[in-house]
DRENNUMI-550352 format. One line per field, with one value per residue: residue number from 1; residue in three letters; x negated, y, z negated of N, C-alpha, C in turn. Coordinates in pm, whole numbers, padded with zeros to 5 digits. Example, Ala and Ser with C-alpha at 12.3 -4.5 7.8 and 13.67 -1.06 7.14 Angstrom:
! DRENNUMI-550352
seq	1, 2
type	Ala, Ser
n_xx	-01319, -01285
n_yy	-00569, -00225
n_zz	-00780, -00708
ca_xx	-01230, -01367
ca_yy	-00450, -00106
ca_zz	-00780, -00714
c_xx	-01320, -01290
c_yy	-00330, 00003
c_zz	-00780, -00787
END
This chain:
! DRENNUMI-550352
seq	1, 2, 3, 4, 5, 6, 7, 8, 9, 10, 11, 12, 13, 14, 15, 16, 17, 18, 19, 20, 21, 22, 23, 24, 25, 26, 27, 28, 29, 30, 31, 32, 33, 34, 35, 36, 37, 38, 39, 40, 41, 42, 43, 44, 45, 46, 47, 48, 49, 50, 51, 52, 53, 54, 55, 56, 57, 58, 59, 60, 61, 62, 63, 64, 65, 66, 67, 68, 69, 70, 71, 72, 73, 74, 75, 76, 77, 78, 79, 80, 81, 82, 83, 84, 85, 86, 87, 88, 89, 90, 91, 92, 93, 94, 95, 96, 97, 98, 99, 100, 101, 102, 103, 104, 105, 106, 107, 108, 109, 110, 111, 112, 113, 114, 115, 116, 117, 118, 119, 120, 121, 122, 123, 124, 125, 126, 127, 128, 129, 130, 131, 132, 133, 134, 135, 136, 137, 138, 139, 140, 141, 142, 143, 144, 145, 146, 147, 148, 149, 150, 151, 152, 153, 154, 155, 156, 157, 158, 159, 160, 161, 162, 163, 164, 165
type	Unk, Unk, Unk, Unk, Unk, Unk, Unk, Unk, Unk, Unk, Unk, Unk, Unk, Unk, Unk, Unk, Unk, Unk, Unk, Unk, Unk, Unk, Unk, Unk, Unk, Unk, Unk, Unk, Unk, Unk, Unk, Unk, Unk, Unk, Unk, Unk, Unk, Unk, Unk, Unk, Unk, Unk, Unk, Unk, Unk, Unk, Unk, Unk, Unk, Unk, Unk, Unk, Unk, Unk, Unk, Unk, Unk, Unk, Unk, Unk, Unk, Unk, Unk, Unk, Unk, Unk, Unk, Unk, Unk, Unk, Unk, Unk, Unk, Unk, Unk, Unk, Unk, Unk, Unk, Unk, Unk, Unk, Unk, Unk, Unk, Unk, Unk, Unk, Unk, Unk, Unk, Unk, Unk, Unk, Unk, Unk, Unk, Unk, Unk, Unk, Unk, Unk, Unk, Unk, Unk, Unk, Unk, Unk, Unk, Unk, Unk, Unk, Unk, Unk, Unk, Unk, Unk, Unk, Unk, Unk, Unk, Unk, Unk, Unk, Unk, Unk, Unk, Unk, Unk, Unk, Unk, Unk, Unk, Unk, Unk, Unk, Unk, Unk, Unk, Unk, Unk, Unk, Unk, Unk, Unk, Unk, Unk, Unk, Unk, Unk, Unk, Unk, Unk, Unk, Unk, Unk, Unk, Unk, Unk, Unk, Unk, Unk, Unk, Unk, Unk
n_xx	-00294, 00012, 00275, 00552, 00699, 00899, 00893, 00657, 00750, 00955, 00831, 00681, 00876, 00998, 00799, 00784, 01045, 01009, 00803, 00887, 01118, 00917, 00720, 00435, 00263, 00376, 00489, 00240, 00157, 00300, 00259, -00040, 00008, 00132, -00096, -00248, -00119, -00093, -00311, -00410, -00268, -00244, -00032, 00005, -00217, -00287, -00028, -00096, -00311, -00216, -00024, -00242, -00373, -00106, -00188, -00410, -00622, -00887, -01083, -01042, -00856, -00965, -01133, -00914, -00791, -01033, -01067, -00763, -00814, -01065, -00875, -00657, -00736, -00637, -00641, -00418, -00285, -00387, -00449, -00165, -00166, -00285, -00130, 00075, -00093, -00145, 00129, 00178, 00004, 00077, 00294, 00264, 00079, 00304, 00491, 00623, 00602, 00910, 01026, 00905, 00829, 00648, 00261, 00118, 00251, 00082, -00023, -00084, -00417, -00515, -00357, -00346, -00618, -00528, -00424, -00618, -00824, -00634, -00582, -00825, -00917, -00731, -00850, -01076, -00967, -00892, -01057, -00953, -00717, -00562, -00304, -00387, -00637, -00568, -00380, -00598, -00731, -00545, -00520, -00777, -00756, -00588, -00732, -00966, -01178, -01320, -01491, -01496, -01211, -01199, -01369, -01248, -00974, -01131, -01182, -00947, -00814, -01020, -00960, -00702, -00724, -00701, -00865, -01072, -01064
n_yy	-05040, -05135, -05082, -05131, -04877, -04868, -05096, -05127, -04955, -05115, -05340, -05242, -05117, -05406, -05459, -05277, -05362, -05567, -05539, -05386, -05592, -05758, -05915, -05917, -06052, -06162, -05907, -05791, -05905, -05815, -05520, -05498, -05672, -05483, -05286, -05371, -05335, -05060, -04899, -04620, -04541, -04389, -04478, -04740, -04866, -04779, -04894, -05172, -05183, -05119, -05375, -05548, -05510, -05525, -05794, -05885, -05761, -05596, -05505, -05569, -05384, -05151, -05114, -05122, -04854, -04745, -04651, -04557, -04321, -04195, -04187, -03983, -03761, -03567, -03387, -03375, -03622, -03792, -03751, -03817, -04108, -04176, -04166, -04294, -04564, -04579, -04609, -04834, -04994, -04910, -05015, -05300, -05272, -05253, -05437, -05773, -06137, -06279, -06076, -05928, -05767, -05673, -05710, -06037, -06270, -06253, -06298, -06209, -06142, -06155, -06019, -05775, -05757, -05731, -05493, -05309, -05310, -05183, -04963, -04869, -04859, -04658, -04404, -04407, -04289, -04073, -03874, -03709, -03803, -03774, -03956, -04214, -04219, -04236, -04430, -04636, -04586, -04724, -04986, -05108, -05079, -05276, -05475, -05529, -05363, -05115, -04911, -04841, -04790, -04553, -04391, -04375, -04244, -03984, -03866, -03885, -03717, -03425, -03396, -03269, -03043, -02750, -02524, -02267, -01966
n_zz	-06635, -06674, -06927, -07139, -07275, -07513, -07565, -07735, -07926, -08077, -08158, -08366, -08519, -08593, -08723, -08918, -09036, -09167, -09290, -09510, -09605, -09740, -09618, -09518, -09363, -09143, -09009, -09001, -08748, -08619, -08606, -08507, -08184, -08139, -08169, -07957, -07719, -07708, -07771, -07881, -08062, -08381, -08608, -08552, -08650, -08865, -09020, -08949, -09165, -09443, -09427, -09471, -09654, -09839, -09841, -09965, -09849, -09828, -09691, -09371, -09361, -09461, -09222, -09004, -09080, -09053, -08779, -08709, -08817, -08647, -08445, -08573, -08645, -08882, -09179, -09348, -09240, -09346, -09615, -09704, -09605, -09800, -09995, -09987, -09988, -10228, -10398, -10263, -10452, -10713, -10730, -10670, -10976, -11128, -11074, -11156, -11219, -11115, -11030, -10819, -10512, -10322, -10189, -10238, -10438, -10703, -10993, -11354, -11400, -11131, -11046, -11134, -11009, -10744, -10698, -10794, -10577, -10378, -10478, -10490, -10247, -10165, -10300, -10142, -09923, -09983, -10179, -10414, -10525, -10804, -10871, -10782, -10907, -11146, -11193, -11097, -11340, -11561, -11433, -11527, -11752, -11816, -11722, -11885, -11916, -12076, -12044, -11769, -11755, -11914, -11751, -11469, -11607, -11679, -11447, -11359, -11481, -11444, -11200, -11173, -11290, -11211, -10932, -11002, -10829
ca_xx	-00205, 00143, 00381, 00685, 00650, 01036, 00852, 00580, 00843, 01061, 00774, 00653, 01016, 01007, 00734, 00815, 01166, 00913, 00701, 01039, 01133, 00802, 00657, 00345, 00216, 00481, 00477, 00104, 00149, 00368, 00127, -00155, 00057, 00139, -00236, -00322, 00003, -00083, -00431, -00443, -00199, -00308, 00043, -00003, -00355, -00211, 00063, -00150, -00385, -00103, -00023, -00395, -00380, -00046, -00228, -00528, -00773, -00924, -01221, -01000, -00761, -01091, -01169, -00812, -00791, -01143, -01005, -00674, -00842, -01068, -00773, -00607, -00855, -00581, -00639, -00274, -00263, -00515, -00340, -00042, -00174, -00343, -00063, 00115, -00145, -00105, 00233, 00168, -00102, 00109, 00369, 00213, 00085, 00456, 00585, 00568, 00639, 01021, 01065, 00776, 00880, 00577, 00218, 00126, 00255, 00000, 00064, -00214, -00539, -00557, -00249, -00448, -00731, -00493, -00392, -00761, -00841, -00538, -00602, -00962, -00921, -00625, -00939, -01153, -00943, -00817, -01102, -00857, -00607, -00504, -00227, -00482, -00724, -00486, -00366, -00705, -00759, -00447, -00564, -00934, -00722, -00545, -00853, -01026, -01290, -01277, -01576, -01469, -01104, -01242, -01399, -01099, -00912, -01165, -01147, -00834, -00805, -01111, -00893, -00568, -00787, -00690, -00975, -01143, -01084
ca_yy	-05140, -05064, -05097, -05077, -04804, -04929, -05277, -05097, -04923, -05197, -05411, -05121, -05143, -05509, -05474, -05220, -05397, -05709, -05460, -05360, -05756, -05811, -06033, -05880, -06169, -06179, -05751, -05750, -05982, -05716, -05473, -05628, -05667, -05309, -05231, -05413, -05258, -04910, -04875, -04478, -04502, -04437, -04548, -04915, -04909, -04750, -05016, -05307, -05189, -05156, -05533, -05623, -05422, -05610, -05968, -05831, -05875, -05478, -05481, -05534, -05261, -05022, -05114, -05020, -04734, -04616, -04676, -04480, -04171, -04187, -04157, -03905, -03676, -03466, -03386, -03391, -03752, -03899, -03778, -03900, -04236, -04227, -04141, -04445, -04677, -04536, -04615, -04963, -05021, -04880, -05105, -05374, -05286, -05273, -05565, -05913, -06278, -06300, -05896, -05896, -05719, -05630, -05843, -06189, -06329, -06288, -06275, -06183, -06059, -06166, -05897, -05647, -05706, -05687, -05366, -05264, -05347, -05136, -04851, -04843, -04778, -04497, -04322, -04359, -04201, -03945, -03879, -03636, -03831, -03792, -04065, -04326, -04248, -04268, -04571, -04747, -04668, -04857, -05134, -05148, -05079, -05441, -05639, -05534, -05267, -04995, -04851, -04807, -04688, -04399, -04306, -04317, -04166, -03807, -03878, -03780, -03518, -03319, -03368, -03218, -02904, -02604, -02488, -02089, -01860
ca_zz	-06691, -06708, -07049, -07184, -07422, -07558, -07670, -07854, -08014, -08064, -08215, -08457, -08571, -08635, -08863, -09004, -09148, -09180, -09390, -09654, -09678, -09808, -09513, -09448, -09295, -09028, -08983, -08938, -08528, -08458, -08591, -08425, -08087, -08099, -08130, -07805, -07618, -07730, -07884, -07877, -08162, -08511, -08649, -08565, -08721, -09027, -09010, -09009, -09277, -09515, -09435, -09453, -09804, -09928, -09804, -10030, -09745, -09818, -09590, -09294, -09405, -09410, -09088, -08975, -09122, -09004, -08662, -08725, -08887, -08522, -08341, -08610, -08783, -08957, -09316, -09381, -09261, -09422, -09759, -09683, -09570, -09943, -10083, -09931, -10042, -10409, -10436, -10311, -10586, -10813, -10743, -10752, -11124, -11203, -11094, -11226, -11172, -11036, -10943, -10691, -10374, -10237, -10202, -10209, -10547, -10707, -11173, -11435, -11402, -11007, -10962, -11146, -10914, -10585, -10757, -10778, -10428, -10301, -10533, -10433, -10102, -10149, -10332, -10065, -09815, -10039, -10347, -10475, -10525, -10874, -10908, -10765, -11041, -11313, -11175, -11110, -11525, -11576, -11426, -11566, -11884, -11789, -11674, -12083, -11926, -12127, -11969, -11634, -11791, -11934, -11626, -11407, -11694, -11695, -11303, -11307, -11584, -11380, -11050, -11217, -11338, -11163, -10901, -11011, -10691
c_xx	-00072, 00214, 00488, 00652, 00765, 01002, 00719, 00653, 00930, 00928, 00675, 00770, 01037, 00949, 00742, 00949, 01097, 00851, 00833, 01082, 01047, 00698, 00559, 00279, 00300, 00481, 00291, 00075, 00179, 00280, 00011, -00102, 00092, -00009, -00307, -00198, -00074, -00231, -00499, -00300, -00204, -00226, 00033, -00117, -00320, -00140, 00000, -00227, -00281, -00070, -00111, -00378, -00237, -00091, -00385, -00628, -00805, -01018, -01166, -00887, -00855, -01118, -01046, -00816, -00858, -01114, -00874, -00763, -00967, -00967, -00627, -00701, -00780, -00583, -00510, -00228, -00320, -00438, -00244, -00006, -00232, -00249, 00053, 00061, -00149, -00008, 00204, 00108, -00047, 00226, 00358, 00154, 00214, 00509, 00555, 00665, 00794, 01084, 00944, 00845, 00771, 00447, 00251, 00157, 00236, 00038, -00073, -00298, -00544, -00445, -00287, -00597, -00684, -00478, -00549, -00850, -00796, -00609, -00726, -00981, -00855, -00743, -01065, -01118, -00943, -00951, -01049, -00751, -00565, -00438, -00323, -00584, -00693, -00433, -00476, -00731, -00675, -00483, -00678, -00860, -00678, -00648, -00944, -01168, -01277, -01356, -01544, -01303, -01097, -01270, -01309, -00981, -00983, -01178, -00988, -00758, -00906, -01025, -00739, -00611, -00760, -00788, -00972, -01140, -01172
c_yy	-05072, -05160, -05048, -05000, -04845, -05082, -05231, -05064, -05007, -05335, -05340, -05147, -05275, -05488, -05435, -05260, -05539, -05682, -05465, -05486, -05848, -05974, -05949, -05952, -06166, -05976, -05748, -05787, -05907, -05585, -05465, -05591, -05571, -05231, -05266, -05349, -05104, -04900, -04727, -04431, -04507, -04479, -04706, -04956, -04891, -04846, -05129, -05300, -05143, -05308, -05557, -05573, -05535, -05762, -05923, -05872, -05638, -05451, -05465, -05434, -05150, -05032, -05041, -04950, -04678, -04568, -04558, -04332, -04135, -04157, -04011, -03828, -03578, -03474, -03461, -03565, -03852, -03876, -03827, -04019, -04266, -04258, -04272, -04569, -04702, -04599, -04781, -05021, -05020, -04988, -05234, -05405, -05293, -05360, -05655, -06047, -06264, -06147, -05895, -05831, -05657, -05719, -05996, -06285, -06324, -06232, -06275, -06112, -06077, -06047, -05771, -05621, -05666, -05556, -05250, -05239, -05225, -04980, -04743, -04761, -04661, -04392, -04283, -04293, -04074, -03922, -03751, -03672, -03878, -03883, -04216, -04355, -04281, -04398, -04656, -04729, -04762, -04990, -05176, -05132, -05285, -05561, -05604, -05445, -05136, -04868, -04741, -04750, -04601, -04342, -04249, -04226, -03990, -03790, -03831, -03671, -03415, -03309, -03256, -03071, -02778, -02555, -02319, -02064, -01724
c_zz	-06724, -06816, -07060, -07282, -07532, -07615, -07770, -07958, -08105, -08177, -08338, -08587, -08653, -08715, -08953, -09112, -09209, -09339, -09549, -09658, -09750, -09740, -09449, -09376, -09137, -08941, -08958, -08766, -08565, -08457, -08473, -08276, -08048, -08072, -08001, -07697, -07623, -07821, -07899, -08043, -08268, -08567, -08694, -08612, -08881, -09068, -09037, -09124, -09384, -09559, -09499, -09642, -09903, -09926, -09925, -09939, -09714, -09731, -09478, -09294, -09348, -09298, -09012, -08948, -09068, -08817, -08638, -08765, -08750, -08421, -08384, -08726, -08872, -09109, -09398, -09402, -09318, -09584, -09743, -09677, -09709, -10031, -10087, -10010, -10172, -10420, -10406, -10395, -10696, -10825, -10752, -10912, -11226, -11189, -11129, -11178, -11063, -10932, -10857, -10572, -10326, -10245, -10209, -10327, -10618, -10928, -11221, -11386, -11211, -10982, -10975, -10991, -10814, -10602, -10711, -10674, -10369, -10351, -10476, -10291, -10027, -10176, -10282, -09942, -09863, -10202, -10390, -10522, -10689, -10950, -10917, -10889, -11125, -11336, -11175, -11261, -11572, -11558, -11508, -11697, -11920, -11765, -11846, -12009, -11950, -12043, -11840, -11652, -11791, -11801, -11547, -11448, -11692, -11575, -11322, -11360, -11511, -11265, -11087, -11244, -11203, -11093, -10946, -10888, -10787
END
């Protein structure tokens, strides 16, 4: 089958300015359409599970992802792609009603959970990931479980600890 590699590119691109206007809905086709042009590329898997992650639809994110990290087994990128998903989690716990710029709307306890969702799955690419933990207590601080606070809270004081050589 022959492609334009200049329209994968070119529709990567779209989503990606799709992605920063806060239209994940609209950036996931091109996503998507990049994954059937080019499906040796973990980018555009990464790319849509991002979307799939700001649409809070986490299961197909993991799928993604598991897909992308098949096609890129590098340590490096797999943090990186956590570290990504952190920041959207996190941003979502920061914003509120009229400042939204990223996700689906979403105010109160349902924004905590998209939060929770997102977070979740930074910490299963990455269970090192520090920020993620500290952030998922945040949230469980916001939904009233103290329980599961704490946890995430000495989750990420044990991760910060210094390893013994």
């Amino acid at each position: 089958m022959a492609q334009d590699p200049h329209h994968v590119l070119a529709l990567s691109a779209k989503g990606s300015v799709l992605t920063s206007l806060g239209r994940p809905r609209e950036a996931l086709k091109c996503f998507e359409r990049a994954i059937d042009l080019d499906p040796e590329t973990a980018e555009h898997y990464r790319n849509a599970a991002l979307c799939q992650l700001e649409l809070d639809e986490p299961e197909a994110a993991r799928s993604l992802l598991e897909q992308a990290q098949l096609l890129n087994p590098e340590e490096g990128w797999r943090a990186g792609t956590a570290v990504e998903i952190t920041q959207l989690g996190e941003a979502l716990l920061k914003e509120s009603g009229k400042q939204r710029t990223r996700g689906i709307g979403l105010t109160g306890k349902a924004r905590y959970r998209h939060a929770r969702h997102v977070l979740e799955v930074a910490l299963e690419l990455n269970p090192g990931g520090t920020d993620a933990a500290r952030a998922l207590a945040e949230v469980w601080a916001h939904l009233g479980d103290t329980e599961k606070r704490d946890h995430y809270n000495q989750l990420a004081v044990r991760l910060m600890r210094p390893v013994a050589s």
